[in-house]
C-alpha positions in Angstrom: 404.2 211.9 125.3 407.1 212.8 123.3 407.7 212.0 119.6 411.4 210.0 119.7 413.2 208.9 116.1 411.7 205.6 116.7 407.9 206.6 116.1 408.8 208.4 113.4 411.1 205.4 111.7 408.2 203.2 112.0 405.8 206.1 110.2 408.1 206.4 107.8 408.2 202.8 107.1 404.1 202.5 107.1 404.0 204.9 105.0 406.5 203.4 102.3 404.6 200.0 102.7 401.5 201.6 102.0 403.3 202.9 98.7 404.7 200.5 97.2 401.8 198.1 98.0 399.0 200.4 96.3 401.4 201.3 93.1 401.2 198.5 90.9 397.2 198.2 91.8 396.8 202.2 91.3 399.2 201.9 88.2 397.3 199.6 86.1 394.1 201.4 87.1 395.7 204.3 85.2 397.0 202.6 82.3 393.8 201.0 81.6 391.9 204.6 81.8 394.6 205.9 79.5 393.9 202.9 77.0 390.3 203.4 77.3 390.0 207.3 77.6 392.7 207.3 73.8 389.7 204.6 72.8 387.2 207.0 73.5 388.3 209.9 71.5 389.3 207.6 68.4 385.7 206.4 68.6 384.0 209.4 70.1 382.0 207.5 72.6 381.4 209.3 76.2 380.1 206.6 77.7 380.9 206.9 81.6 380.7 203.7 82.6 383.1 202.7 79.7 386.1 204.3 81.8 384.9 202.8 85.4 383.9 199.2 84.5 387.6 198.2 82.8 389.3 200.0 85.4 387.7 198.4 88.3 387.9 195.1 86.4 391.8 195.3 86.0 392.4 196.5 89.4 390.6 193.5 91.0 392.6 191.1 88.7 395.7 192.9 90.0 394.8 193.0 93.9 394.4 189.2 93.2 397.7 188.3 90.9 399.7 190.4 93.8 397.8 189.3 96.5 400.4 186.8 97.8 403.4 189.3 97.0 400.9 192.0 99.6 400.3 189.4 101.9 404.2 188.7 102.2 405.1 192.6 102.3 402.6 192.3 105.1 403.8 190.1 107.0 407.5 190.8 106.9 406.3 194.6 108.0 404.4 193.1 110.9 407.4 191.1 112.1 409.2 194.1 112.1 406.6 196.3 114.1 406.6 192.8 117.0 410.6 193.4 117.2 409.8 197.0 118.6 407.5 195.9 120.8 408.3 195.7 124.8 
């Protein structure tokens, strides 16, 4: 089975969904780790579950403020993938 421009359009094309759905999430993770890790070294407390808990915590509030704009992204990506279809 041969690899045709097709298959690779629609890799392509996962692969940017992928992207630009796990940015914002992965974004905010990191911002808030930033935050916390400059809070840290002001305070000089190494607390490891001080990085993970508000990191985890802002991520989930994220995933669920975007999760309609990721459910439409979705959607529209799998309407595209039926078009290909035989």
């Amino acid at each position: 089975m041969g690899v045709d421009d097709s298959m690779i359009a629609m890799l392509r094309e996962t692969l940017l969904i992928v992207l630009k759905i796990a940015a914002p999430i992965l974004a905010a993770g990191m911002f808030v780790g930033l935050v916390v890790s400059f809070v840290q070294s002001i305070t000089t407390i190494q607390d490891q579950t001080l990085t993970f808990v508000p990191k985890i915590c802002v991520m989930v509030v994220v995933a669920a403020v975007l999760l309609p704009w990721i459910a439409a992204r979705l959607v529209e990506y799998a309407g595209e993938l039926f078009q290909f279809a035989p």
